[in-house]
Backbone bond lengths (Angstrom), bond angles and torsions (degrees), N, CA, C in turn:
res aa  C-N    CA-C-N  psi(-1)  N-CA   C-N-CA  omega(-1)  CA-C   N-CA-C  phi
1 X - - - 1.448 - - 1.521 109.91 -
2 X 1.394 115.30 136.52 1.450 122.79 173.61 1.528 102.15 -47.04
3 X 1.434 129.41 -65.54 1.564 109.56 -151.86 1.852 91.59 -105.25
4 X 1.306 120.11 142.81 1.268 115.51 164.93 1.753 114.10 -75.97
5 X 0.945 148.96 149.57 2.177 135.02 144.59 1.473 93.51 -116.66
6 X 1.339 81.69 170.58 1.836 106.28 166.47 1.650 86.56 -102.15
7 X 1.602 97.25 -159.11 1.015 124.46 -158.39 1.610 111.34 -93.99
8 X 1.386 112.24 -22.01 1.838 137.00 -173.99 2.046 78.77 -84.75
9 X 1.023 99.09 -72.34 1.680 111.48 -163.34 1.773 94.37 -33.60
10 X 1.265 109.39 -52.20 1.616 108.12 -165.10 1.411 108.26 -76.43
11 X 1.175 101.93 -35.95 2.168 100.32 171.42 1.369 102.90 -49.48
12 X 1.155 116.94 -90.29 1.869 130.75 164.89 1.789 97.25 -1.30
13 X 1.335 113.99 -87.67 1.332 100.91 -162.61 1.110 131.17 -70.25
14 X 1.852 116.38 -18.26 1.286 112.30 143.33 1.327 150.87 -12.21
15 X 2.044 93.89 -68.36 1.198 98.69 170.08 1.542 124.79 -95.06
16 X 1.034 126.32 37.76 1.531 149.15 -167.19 2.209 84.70 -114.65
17 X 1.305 88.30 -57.51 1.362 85.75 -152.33 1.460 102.58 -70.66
18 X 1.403 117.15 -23.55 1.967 126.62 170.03 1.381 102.81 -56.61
19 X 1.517 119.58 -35.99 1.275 108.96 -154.01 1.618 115.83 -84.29
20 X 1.779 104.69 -39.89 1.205 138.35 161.98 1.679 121.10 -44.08
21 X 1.346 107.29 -83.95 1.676 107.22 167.88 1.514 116.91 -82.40
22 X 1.360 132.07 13.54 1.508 128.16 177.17 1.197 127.30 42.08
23 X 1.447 103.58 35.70 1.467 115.24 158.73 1.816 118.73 -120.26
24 X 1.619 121.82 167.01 1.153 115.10 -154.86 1.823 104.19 -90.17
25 X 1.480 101.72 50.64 1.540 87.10 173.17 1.592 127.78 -56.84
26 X 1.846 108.74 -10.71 1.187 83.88 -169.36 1.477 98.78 -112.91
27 X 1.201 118.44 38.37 1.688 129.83 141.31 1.426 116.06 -89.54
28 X 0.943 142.16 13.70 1.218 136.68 -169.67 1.388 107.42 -108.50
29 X 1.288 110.91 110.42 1.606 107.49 157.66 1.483 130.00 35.82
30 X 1.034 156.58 168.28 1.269 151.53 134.48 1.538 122.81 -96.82
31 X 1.444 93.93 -24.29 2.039 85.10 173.60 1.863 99.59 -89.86
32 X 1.388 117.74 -18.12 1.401 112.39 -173.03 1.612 91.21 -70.86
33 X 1.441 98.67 -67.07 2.020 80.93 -155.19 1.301 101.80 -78.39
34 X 1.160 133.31 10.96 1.887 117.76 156.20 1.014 101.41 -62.38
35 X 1.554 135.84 -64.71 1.776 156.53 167.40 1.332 96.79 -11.96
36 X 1.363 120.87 -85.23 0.962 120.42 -163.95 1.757 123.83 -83.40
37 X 1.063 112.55 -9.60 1.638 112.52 168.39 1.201 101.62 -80.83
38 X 1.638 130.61 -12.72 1.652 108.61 -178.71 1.946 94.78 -98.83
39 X 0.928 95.19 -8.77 1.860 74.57 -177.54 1.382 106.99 -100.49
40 X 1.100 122.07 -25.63 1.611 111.41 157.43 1.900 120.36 -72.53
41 X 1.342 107.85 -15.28 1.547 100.12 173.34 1.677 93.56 -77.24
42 X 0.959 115.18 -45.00 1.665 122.98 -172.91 0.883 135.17 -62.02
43 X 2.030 119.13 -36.68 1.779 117.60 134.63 1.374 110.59 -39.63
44 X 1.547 121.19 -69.94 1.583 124.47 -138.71 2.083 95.19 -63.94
45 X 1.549 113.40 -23.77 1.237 110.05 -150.36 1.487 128.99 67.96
46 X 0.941 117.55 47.50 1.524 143.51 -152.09 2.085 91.23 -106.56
47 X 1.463 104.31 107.24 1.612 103.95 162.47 0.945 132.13 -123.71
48 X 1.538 115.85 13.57 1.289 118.88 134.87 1.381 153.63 173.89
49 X 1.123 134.46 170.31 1.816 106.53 -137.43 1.013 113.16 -58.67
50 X 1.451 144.07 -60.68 1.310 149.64 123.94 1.745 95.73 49.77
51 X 1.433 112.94 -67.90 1.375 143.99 -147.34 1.726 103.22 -98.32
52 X 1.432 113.33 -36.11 1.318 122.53 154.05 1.313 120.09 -40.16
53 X 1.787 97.19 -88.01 1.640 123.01 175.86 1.483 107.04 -41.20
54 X 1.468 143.78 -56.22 1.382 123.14 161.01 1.133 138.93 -43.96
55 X 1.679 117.40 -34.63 1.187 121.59 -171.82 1.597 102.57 -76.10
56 X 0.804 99.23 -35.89 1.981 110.78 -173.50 2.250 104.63 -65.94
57 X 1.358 82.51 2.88 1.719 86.56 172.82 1.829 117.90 -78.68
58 X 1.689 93.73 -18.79 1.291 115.43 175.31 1.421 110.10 -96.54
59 X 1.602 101.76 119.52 1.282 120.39 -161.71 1.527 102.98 -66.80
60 X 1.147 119.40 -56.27 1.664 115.78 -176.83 1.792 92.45 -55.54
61 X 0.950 117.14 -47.02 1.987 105.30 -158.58 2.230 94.00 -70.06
62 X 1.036 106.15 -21.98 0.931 113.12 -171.31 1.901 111.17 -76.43
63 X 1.563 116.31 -31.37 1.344 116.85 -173.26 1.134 96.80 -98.42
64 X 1.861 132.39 -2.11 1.277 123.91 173.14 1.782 107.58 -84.12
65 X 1.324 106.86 -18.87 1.488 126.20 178.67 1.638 92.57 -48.71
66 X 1.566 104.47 -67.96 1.277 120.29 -138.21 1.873 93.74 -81.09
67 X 1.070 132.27 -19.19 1.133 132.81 -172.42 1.486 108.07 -101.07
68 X 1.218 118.20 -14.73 1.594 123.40 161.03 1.557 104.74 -58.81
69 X 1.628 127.57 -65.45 1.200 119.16 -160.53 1.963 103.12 -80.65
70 X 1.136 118.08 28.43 1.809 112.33 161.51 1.300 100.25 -104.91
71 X 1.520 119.69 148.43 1.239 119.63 -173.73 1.909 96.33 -119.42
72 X 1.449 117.05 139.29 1.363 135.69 -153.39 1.824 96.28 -81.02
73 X 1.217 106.62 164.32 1.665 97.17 -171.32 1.506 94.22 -98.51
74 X 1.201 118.63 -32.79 1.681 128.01 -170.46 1.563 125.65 72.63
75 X 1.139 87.89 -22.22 2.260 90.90 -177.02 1.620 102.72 -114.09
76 X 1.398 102.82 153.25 0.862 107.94 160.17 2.024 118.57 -100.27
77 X 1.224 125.66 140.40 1.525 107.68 170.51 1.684 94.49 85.93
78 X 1.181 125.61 13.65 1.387 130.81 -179.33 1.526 118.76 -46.25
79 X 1.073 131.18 102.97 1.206 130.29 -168.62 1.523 130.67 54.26
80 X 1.837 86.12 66.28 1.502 106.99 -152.59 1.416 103.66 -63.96
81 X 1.222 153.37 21.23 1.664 160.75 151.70 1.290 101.35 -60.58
82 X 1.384 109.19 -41.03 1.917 95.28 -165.42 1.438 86.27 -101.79
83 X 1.581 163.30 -26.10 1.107 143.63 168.72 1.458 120.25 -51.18
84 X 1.762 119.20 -23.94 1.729 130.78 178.99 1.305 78.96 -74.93
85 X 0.949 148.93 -59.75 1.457 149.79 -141.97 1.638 121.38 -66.18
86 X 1.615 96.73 -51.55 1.345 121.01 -175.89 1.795 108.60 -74.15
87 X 1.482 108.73 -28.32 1.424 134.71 -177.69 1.794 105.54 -75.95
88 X 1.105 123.21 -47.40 1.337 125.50 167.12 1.457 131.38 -76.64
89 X 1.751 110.61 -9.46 1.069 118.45 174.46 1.486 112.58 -76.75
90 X 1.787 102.68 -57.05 1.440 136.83 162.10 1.931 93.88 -30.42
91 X 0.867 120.60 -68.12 1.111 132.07 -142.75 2.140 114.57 -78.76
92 X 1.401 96.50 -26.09 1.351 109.87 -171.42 2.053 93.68 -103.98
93 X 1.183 126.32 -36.61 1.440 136.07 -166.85 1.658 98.40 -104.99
94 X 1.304 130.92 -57.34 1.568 109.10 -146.14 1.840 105.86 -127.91
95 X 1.404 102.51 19.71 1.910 101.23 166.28 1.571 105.85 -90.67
96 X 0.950 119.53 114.87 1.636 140.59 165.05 1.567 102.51 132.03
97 X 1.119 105.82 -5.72 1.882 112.29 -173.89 1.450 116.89 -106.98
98 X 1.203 119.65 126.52 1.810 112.28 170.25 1.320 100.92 -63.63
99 X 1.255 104.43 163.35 1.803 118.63 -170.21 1.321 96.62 -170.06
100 X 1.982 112.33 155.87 1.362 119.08 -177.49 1.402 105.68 -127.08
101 X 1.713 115.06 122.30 1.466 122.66 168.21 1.276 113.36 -98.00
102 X 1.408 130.10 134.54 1.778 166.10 152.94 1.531 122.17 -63.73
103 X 0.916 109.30 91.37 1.832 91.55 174.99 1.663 81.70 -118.89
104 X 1.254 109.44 112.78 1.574 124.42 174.20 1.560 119.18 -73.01
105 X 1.214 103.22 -11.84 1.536 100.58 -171.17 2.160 98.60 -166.84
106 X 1.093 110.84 99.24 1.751 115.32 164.28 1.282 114.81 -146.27
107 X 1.888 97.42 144.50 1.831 108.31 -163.72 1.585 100.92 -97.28
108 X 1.517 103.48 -19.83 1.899 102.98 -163.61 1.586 84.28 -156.67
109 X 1.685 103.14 161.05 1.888 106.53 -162.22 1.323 108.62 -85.66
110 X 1.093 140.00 15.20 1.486 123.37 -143.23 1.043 111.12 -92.72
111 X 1.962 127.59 -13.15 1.122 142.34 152.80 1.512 97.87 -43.53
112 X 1.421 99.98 -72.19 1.783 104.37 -158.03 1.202 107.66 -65.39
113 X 1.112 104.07 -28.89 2.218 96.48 -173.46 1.928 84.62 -61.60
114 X 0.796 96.65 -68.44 2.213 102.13 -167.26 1.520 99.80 -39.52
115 X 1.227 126.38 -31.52 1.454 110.81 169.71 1.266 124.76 -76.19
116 X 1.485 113.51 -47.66 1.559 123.99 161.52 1.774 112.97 -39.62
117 X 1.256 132.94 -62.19 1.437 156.26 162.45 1.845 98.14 -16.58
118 X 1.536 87.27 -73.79 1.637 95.87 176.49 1.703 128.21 -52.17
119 X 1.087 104.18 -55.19 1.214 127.15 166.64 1.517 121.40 -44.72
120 X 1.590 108.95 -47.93 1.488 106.60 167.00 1.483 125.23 -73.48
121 X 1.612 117.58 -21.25 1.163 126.37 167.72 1.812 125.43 -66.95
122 X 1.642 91.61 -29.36 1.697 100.36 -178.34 1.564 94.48 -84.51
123 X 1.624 136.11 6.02 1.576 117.92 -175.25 1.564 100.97 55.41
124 X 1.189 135.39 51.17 1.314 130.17 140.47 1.242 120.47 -144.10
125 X 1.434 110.23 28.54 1.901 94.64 174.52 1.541 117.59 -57.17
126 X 1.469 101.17 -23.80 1.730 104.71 -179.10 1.256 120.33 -42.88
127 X 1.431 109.96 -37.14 1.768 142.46 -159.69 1.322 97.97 -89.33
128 X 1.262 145.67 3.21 1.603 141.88 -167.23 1.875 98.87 -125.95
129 X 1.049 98.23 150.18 1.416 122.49 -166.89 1.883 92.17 -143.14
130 X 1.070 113.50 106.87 1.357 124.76 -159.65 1.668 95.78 -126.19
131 X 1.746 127.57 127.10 1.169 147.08 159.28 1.232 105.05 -116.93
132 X 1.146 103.74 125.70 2.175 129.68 160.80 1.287 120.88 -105.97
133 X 1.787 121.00 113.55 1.072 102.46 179.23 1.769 108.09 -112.92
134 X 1.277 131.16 136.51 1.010 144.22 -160.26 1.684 114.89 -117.36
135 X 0.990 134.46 98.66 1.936 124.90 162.58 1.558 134.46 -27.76
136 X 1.224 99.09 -20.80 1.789 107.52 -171.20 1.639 93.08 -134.31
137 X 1.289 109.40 171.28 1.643 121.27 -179.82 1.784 91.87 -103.29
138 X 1.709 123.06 -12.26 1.400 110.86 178.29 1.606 108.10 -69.86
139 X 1.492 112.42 -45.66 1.290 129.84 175.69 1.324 107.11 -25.75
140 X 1.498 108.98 -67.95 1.484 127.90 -154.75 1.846 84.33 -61.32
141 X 1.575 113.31 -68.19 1.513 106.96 -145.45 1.455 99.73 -49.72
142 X 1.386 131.25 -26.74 1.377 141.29 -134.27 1.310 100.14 -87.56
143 X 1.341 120.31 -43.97 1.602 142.65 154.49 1.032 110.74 -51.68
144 X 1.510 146.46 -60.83 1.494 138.15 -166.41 1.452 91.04 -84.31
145 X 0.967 152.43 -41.86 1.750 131.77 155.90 1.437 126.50 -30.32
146 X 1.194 113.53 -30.43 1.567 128.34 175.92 1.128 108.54 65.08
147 X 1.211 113.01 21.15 1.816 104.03 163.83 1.280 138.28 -104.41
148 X 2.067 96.04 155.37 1.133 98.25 -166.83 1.542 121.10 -107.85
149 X 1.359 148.37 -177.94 0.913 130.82 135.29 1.225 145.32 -55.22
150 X 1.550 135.11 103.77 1.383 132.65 -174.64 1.816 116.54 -49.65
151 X 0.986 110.49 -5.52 1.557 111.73 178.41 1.814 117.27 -94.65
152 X 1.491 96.84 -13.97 1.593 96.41 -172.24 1.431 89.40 -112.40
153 X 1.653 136.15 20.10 1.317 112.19 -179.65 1.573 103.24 -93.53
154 X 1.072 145.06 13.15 1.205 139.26 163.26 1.659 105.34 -82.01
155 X 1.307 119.58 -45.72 1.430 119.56 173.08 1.998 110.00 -61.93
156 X 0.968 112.25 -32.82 1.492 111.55 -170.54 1.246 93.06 -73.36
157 X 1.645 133.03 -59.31 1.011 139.22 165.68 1.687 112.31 -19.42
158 X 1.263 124.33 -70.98 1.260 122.53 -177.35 1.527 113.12 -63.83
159 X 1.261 116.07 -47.40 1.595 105.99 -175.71 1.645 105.98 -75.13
160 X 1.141 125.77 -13.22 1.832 115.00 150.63 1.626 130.52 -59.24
161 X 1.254 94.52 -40.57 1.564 106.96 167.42 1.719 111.63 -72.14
162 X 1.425 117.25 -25.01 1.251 108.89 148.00 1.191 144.82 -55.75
163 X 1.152 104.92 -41.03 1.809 139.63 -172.49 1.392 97.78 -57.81
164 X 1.551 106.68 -43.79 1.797 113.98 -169.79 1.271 102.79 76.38
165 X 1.427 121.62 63.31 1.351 151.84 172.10 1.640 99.40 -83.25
166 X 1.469 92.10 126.04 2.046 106.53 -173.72 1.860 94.90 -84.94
167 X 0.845 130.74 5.26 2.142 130.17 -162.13 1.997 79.39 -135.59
168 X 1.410 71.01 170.14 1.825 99.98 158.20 1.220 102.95 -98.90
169 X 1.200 126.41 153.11 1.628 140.78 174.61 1.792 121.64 -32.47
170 X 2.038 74.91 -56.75 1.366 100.80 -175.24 1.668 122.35 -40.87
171 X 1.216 90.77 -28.41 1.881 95.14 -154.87 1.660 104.67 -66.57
172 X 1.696 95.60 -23.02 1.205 109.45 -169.00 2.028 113.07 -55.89
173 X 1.552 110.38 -45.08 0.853 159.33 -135.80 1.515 117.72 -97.48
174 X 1.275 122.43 113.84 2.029 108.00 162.60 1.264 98.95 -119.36
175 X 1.751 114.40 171.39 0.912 154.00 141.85 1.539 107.70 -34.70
176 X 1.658 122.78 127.95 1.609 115.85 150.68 1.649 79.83 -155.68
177 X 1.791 87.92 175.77 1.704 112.97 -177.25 1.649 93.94 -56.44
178 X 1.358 122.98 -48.83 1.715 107.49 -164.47 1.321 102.16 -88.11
179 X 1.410 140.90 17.60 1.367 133.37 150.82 1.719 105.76 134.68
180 X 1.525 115.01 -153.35 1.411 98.69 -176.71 1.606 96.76 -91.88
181 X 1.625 91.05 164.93 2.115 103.78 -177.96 1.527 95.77 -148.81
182 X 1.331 98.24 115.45 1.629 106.82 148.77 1.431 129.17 -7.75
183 X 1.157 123.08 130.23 1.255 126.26 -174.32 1.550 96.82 -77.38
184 X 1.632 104.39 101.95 1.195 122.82 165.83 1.513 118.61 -26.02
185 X 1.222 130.02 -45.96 1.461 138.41 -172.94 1.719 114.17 -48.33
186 X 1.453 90.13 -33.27 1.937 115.07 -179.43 1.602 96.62 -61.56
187 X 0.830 139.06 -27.10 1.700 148.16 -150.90 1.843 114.88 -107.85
188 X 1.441 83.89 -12.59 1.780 86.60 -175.12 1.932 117.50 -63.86
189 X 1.520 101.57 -25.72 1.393 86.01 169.57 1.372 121.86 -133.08
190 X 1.727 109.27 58.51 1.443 138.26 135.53 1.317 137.25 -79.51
191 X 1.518 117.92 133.81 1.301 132.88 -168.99 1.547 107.18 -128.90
192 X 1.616 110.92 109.41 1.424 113.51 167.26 1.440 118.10 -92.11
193 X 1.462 104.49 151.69 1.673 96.71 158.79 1.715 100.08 -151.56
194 X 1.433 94.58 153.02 1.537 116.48 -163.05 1.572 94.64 -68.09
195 X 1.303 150.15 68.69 1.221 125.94 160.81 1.506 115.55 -136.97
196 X 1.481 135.26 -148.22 1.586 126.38 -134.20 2.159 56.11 -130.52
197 X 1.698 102.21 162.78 1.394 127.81 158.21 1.697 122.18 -52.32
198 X 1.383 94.25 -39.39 1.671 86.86 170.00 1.330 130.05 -110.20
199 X 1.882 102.76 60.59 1.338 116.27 156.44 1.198 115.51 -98.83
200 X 1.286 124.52 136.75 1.575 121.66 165.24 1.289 115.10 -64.52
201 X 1.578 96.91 146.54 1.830 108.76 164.36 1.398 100.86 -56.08
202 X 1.462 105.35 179.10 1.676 125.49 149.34 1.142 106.07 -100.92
203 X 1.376 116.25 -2.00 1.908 107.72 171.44 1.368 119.46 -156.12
204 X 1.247 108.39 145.22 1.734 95.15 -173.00 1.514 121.27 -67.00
205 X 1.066 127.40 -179.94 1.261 137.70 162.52 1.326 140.79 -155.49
206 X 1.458 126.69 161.62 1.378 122.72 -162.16 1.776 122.05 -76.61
207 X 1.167 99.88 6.89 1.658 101.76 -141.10 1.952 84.09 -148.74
208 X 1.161 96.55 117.69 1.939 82.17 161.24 1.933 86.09 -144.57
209 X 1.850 111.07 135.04 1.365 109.76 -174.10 1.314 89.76 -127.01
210 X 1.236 111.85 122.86 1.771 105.82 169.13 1.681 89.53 -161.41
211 X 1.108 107.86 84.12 1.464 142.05 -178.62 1.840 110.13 -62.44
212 X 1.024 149.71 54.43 1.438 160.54 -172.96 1.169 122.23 66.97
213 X 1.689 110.26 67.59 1.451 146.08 -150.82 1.618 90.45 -105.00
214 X 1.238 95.18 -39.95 1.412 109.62 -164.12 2.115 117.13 -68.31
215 X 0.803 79.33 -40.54 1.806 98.17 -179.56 1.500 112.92 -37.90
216 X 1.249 126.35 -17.35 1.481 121.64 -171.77 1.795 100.46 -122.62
217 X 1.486 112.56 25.53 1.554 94.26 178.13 1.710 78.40 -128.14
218 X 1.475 105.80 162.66 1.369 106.64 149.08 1.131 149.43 -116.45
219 X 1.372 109.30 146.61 1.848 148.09 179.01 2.092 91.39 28.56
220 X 1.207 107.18 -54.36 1.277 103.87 -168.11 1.164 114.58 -74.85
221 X 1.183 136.52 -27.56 1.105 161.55 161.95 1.550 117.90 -36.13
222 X 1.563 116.47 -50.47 1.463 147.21 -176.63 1.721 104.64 -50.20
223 X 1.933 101.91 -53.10 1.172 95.13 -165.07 1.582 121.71 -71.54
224 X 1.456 96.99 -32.42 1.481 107.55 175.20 1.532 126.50 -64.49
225 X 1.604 112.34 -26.43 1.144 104.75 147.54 1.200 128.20 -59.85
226 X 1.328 127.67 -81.12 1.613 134.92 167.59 1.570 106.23 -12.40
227 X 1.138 121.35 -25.57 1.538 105.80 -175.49 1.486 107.21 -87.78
228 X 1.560 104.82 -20.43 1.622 97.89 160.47 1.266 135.74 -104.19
229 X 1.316 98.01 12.68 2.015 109.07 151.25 0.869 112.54 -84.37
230 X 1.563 130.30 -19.53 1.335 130.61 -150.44 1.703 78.51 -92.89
231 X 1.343 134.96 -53.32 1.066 148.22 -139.98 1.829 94.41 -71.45
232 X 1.435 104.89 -57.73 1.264 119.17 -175.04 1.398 127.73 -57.83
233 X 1.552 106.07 -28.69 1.423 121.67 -166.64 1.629 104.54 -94.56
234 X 1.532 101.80 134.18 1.722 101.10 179.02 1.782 97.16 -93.29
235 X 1.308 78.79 149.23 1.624 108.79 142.82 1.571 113.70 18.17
236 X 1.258 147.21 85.56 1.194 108.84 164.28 1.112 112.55 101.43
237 X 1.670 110.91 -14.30 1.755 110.13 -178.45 1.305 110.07 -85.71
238 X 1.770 116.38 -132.98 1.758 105.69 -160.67 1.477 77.25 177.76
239 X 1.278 90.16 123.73 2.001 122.07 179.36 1.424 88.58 -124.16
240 X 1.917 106.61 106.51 1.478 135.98 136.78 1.454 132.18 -25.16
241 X 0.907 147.16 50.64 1.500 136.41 -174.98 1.399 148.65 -88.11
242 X 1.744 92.90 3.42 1.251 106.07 172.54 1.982 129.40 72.88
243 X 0.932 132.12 123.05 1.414 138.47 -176.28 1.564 101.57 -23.44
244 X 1.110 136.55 -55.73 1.321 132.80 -159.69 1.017 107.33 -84.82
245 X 1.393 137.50 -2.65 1.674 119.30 170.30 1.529 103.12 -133.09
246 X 1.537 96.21 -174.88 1.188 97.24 166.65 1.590 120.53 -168.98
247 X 1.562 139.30 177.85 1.435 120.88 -155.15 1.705 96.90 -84.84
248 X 1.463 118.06 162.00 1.831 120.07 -173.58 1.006 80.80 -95.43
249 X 1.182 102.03 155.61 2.093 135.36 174.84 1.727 93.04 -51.98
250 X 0.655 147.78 -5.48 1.786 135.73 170.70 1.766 116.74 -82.74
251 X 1.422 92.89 -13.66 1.519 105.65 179.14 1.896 125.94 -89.28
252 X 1.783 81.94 -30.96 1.187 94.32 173.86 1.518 134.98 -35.26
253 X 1.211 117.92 -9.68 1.781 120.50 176.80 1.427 104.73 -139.29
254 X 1.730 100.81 34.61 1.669 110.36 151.37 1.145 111.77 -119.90
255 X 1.464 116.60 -43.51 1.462 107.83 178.28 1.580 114.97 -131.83
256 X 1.326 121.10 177.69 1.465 134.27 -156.58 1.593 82.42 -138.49
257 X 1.637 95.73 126.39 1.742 105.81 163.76 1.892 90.05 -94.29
258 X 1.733 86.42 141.08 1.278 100.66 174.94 1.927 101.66 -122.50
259 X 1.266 114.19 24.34 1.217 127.51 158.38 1.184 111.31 -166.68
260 X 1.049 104.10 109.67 1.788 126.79 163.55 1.706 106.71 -47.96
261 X 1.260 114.45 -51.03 1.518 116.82 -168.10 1.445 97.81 -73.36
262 X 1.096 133.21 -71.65 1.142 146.59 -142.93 1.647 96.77 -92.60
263 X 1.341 130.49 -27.48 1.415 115.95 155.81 2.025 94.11 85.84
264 X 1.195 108.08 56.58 1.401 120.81 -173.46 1.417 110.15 -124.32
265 X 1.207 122.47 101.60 1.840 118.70 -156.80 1.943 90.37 -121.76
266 X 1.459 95.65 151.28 1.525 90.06 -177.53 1.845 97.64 -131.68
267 X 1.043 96.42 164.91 1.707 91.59 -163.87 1.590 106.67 -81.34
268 X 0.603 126.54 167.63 1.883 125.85 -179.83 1.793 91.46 -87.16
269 X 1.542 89.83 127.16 1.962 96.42 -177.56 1.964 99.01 -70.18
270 X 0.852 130.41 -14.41 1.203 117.93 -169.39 1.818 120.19 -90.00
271 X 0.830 84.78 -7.54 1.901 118.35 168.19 1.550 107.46 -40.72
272 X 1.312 150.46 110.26 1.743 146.60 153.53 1.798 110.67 -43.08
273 X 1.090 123.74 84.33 1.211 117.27 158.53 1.690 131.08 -49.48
């Protein structure tokens, strides 16, 4: 890496850089954003911060900053156990009912396309009210393009046929010059906005999915989020969290995991929203 820091050096610019672009870089990890601040100083040729911190005055060089440190999900149908799961919940509780989905924090769609996918198969995408929140404005466009990579569609392919998908993939899917994209039509009742995971809605909702979002901030970090899922999520709903994490013992007499594997906790209905 062009610039070496210690460990003082990386706190410091951390919170320089939280304060500056208003996101939580300086919750993040210490081996993550060392990782990743040296390989983006190391593309750009960047020697030194000085030279950083100015350049980041430029708003486009600045949302490429911020979209470097999100890491992409890559699959679609990703750990297709908890999508049967999420599909039978959906499916026995919230078809004939409007309902509101959360993804508090995504770098690339493949979450949201797999929810959209599902959703059109259960005959209720109509019924979904879907928010994406994204770090960069590249994120966002990159998602409402609906594209995917042509190299992982043999893998998406298989973990759909896992999923126990009623269509072929394909149908989902067209042809363009930058590869295949979601049938745009799936997207009509999504709402992005450019900000960090721990912004609040203006309204609660039934559904919050942010599937091992969590893994690159630290431990302390976790709870203070969770207190604004906790905040966001009604009554009775169901916070996503994915195999690798899971809710801290302070939560314990808000919500009930109703999958251990899949890390799927639902709020206790008796709760005051």
């Amino acid at each position: 890496m062009a610039l070496g820091f210690n460990i003082s050096e990386l706190r410091v610019l951390s919170e320089q850089l939280s304060e500056k672009l208003n996101l939580p870089f300086k919750q993040m990890t210490h081996s993550f954003f060392k990782r990743r601040l040296g390989q983006f100083i190391e593309m750009n040729g960047i020697r030194k911060v000085e030279q950083l911190m100015e350049q980041l005055d430029n708003e486009a060089f600045a949302d490429e900053f911020c979209h470097y440190f999100s890491v992409d999900t890559t699959e679609l149908f990703r750990d297709a156990g908890f999508w049967r799961h999420l599909r039978k919940i959906i499916n026995e509780q919230y078809t004939g009912a409007n309902f509101k989905v959360w993804f508090p924090q995504v770098s690339s769609g493949e979450e949201l396309y797999s929810l959209l996918i599902l959703l059109d198969e259960l005959k209720c995408i109509d019924k979904a009210e879907i928010t994406v929140n994204s770090t960069s404005e590249l994120g966002v466009e990159r998602i409402k393009k609906g594209l995917l990579g042509s190299k992982k569609m043999d893998v998406n392919a298989y973990n759909y046929k896992r999923f126990e998908g009623v269509n072929s993939l394909e149908d989902y899917f067209n042809e363009s010059e930058e590869g295949p994209c979601i049938e745009s039509s799936l997207l009509k009742n999504v709402s992005f906005g450019r900000v960090g995971f721990d912004t609040v809605l203006d309204t609660k909702c039934d559904f919050i999915i942010m599937r091992n979002c969590m893994l690159y901030y630290a431990r302390d970090y976790h709870t203070e989020v969770k207190n604004i899922i906790d905040s966001t999520l009604l009554s009775g709903g169901y916070l996503c969290l994915g195999v690798k994490e899971q809710l801290a013992t302070p939560f314990d007499d808000r919500f009930e995991c109703i999958d251990t594997k899949e890390k799927i906790y639902k709020k206790f209905k008796f709760l005051r929203d």
